[in-house]
C-alpha positions in Angstrom: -43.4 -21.0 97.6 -42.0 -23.3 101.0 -38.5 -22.7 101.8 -36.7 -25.1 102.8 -35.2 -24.2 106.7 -32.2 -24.5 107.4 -30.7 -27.5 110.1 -29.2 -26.8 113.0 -26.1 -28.4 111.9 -26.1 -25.7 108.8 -26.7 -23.4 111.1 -23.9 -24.0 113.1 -21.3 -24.2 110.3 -22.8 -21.1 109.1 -22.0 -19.2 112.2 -18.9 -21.1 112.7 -17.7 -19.7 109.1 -19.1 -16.0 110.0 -17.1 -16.0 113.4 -14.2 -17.4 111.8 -14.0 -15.3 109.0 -14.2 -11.9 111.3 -11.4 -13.2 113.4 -9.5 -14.3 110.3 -9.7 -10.9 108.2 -10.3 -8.2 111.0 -10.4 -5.2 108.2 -13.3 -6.3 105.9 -16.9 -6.0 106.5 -19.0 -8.5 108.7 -22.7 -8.8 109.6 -21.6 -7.8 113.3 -19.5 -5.3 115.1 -16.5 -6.1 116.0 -13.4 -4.3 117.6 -12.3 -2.0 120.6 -14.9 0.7 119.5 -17.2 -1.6 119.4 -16.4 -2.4 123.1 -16.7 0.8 124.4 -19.9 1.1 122.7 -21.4 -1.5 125.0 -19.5 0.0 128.6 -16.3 -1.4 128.0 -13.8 1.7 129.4 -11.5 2.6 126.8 -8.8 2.4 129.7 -9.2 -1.3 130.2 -9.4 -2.2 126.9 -5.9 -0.6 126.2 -4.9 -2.7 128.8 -5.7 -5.7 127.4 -3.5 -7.3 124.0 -5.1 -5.9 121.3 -5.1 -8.7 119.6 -7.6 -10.2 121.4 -9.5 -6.7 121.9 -9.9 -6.5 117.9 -11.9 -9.9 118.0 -14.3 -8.8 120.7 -17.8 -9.8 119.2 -19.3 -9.6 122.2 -22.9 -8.9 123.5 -22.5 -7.5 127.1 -20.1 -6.3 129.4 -20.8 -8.7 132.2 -17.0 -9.3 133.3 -16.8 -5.2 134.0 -19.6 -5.1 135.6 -19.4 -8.6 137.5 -19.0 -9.0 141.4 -15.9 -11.8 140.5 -13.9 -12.2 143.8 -9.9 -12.7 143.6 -9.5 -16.7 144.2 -12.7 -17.9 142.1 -13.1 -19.9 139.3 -14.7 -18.1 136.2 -16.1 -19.8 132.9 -16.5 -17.8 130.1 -18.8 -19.9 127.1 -18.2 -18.3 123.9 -15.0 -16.7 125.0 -14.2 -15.8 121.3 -10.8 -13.5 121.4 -10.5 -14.0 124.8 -11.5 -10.2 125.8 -13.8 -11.3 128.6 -11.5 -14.0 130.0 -8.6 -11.6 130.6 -10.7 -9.1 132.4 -11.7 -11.7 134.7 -8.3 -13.1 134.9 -7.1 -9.7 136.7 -10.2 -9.6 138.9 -10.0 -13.4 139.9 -6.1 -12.6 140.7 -2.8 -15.1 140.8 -4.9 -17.6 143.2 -8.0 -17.6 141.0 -8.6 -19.5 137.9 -10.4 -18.8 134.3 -11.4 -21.4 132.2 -12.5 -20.0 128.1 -14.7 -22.0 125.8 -16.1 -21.2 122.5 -17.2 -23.1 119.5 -14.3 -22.5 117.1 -10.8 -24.1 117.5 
């Protein structure tokens, strides 16, 4: 039996839909962690994360902890692709300071 794959286009709806969904109804079950414990799980400190709004903390869906552990000097410019609930961004935002700048992107509106 030959299954048909599946084009990228459908692909990207069906992520679009998955992502959307998790950020949508935070309390049911998706094929991903998501949340603050999820966070810490990965080497997010609990401390920052409750520093953060929680509503963006309980959309973190991310993969790494690069904007704790970044070098991001106050004045630069950060992007963050795939910025999702934001979680990333604002971490950089209080490294970067008043004078830098952070610049979010993701797939969904």
């Amino acid at each position: 039996m030959v299954k048909e794959s599946t084009s990228a286009y459908e692909l990207l709806g069906k992520v679009r839909e998955a992502y959307s969904n998790a950020a949508d109804n935070l309390q049911e079950l998706h094929p991903f962690p998501l949340g603050f414990d999820f966070a810490k799980s990965i080497g997010y400190p609990g401390e920052l994360l409750s520093s953060l709004p929680e509503s963006s903390v309980a959309r973190f869906t991310g993969v790494s902890n690069v904007s704790v552990l970044a070098d991001i000097p106050a004045g630069s410019t950060v992007l963050d692709l795939g910025c999702g609930g934001g979680t990333d961004s604002l971490i950089a935002a209080g490294k970067t300071g008043p004078n830098g700048q952070v610049h979010g992107v993701d797939h969904l509106p």
